[in-house]
C-alpha positions in Angstrom: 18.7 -43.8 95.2 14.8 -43.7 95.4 12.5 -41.3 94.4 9.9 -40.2 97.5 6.9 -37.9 96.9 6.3 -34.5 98.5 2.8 -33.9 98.8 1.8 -30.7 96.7 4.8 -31.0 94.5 4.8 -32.4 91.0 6.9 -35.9 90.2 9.7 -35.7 88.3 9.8 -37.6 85.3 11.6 -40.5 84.6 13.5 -41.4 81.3 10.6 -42.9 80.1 8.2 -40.4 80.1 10.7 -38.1 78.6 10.6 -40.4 75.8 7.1 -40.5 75.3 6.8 -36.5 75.7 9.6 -36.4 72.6 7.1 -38.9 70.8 4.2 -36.7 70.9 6.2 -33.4 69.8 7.4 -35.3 67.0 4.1 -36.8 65.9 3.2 -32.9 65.4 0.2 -33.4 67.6 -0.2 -29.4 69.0 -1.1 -28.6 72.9 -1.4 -32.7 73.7 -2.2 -33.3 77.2 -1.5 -36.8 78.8 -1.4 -38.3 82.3 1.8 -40.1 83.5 0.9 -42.2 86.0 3.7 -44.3 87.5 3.7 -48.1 88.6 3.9 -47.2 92.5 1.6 -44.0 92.9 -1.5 -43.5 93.0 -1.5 -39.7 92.3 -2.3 -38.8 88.3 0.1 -36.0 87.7 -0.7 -33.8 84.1 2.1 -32.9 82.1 0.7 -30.4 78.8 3.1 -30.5 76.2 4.9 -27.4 74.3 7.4 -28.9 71.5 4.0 -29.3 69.0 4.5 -25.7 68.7 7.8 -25.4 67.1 6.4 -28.1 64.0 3.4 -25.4 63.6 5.5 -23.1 63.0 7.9 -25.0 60.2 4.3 -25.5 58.5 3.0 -22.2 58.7 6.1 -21.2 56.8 5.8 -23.5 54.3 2.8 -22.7 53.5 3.2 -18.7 54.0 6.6 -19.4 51.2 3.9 -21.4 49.0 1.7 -18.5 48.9 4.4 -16.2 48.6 5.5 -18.1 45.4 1.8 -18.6 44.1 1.8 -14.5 44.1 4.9 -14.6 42.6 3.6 -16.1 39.9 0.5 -14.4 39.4 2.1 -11.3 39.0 4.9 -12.3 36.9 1.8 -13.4 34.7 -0.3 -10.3 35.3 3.2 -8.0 34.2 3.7 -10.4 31.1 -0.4 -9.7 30.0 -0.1 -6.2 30.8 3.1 -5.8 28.6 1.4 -7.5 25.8 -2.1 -5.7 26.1 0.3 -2.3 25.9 2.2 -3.4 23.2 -0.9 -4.6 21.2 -2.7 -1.3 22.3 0.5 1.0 20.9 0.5 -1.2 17.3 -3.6 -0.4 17.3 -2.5 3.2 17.9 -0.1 3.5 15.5 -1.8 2.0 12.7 -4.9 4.2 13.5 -2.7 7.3 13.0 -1.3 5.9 9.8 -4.5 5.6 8.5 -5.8 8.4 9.7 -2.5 10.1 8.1 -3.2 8.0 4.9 -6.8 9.2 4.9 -6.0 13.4 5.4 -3.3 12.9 2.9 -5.7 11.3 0.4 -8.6 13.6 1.2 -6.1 16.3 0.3 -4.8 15.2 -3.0 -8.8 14.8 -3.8 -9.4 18.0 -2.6 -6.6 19.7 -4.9 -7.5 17.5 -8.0 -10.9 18.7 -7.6 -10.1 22.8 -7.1 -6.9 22.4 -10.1 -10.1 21.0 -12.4 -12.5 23.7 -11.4 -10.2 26.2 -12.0 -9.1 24.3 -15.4 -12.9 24.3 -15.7 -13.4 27.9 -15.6 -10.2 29.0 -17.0 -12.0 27.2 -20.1 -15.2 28.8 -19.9 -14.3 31.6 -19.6 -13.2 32.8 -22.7 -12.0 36.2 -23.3 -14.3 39.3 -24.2 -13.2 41.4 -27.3 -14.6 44.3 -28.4 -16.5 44.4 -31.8 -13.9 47.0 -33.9 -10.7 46.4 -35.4 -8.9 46.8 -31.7 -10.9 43.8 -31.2 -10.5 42.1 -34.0 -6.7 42.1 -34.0 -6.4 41.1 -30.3 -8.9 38.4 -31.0 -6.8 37.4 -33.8 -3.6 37.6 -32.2 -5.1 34.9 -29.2 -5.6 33.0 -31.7 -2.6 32.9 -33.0 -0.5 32.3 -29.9 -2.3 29.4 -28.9 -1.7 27.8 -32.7 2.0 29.1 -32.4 1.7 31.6 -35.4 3.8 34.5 -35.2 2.3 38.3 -35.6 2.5 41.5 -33.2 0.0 44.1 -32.9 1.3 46.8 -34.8 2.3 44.3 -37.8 -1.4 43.3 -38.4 -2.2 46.9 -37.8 0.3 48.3 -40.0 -0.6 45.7 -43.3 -4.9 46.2 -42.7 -4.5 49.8 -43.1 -2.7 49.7 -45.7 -5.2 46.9 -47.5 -8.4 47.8 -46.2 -8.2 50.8 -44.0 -9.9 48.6 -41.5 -12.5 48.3 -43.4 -13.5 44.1 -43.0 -15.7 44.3 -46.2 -12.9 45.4 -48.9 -12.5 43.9 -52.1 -10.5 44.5 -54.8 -12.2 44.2 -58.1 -9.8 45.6 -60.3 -6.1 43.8 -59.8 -5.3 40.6 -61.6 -6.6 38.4 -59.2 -10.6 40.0 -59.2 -9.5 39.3 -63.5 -9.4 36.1 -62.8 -12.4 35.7 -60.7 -10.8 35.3 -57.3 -10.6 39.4 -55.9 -9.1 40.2 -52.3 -11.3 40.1 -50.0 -11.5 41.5 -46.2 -9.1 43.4 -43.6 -5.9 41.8 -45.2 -7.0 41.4 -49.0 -7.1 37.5 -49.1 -7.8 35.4 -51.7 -10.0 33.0 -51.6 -7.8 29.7 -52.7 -5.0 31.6 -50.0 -7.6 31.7 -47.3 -8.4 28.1 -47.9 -5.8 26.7 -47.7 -4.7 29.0 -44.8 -7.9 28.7 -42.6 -7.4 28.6 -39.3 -9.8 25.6 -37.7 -11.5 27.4 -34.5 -12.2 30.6 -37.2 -15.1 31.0 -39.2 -14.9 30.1 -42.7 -15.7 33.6 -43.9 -13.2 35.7 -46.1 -14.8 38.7 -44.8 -15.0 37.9 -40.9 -12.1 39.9 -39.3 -11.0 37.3 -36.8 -10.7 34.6 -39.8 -9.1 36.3 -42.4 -7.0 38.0 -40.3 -5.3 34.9 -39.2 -5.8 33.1 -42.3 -3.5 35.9 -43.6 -0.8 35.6 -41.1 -0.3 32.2 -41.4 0.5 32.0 -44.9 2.6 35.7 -44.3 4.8 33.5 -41.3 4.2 30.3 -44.1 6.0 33.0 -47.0 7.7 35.6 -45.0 8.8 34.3 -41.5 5.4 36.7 -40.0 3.6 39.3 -41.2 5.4 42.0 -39.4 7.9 41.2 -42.3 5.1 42.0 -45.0 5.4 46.0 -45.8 3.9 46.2 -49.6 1.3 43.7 -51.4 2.0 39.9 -50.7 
């Protein structure tokens, strides 16, 4: 059956030019207008073209998952970094506190070595005041003695120099055996001079008649003799 033409109406079209329509779409060519013009007309009909539009479309999304995955990536990346710049960070902190630990525990010790000395220092210096009478003299006498480990109380010193000297520190026996043989008793606890030799306390002065020395001269050779010289109660 023939085709005719209505005037004012568009021409239907033919196998062909569907053909050539599905060629375009394919060809991805978006919004392509082309005349179809057939063999017995003379009338150019228009025909625009719509199927470009559903290939834009498969490339937009191709390239909208492309970007999609580049972002992926970059923040897979920027997590990673960030993991490793607050792990790094953390180790910087923590070793800044041990050090800083390290360093307070260290100042510390310092500062306790230094205090324990000065105290150590003064302890030293400052040696004890003893009055200038026989109170004094025994006590003197009797620290002495404990730090040199020689045994003696109070009242046994006390007890032996009254009963040698009265407390009087420049006694001397000139009478006995010993003054006979040239060597008398000398001082608050009537030592002889060979006994306080060879009983001299170093620290003490080498004096028969200082207190402090013969004193402690004469208790060491009573605890050398006796066991101490609380255990002296007549001449030794």
């Amino acid at each position: 059956m023939s085709e005719t033409n209505t005037p004012g109406h568009s021409r239907r079209l033919t196998k062909a030019h569907k053909l050539s329509v599905a060629g375009v779409a394919t060809l991805g060519t978006a919004a392509l207008a082309f005349s179809l013009v057939p063999a017995n007309a003379a009338e150019t009909q228009t025909v625009v073209a719509a199927a470009p539009v559903a290939w834009s479309k498969v490339v937009d999304g191709a390239q909208t998952q492309a970007v999609q995955q580049h972002l992926t990536v970059q923040q897979v990346v920027a997590d990673q970094q960030a993991k490793v710049a607050k792990a790094a960070k953390a180790a910087k902190d923590a070793k800044a506190a041990k050090d800083a630990a390290a360093k307070a525990k260290a100042e510390a010790d310092a500062k306790k070595d230094r205090e324990q000395k000065a105290a150590a220092s003064r302890s030293a210096n400052r040696a004890p005041v003893f009055a200038n009478n026989l109170d004094g003299w025994i006590k003197e006498a009797l620290f002495i003695m404990k730090k040199e480990g020689i045994p003696g109380s109070y009242a046994g010193i006390h007890k032996n120099i009254m009963r040698e000297s009265s407390g009087n520190p420049m006694a001397i026996n000139n009478w006995d055996i010993n003054a006979q043989n040239g060597i008398p008793s000398k001082g608050l606890l009537q030592v002889i001079a060979p006994t306080f030799k060879a009983y001299h306390v170093k620290g003490t002065k080498f004096d028969q008649y200082d207190p402090v020395a013969n004193i402690v001269a004469a208790c060491n050779y009573a605890a050398d003799r006796y066991g101490s010289m609380d255990n002296v109660n007549s001449a030794y």
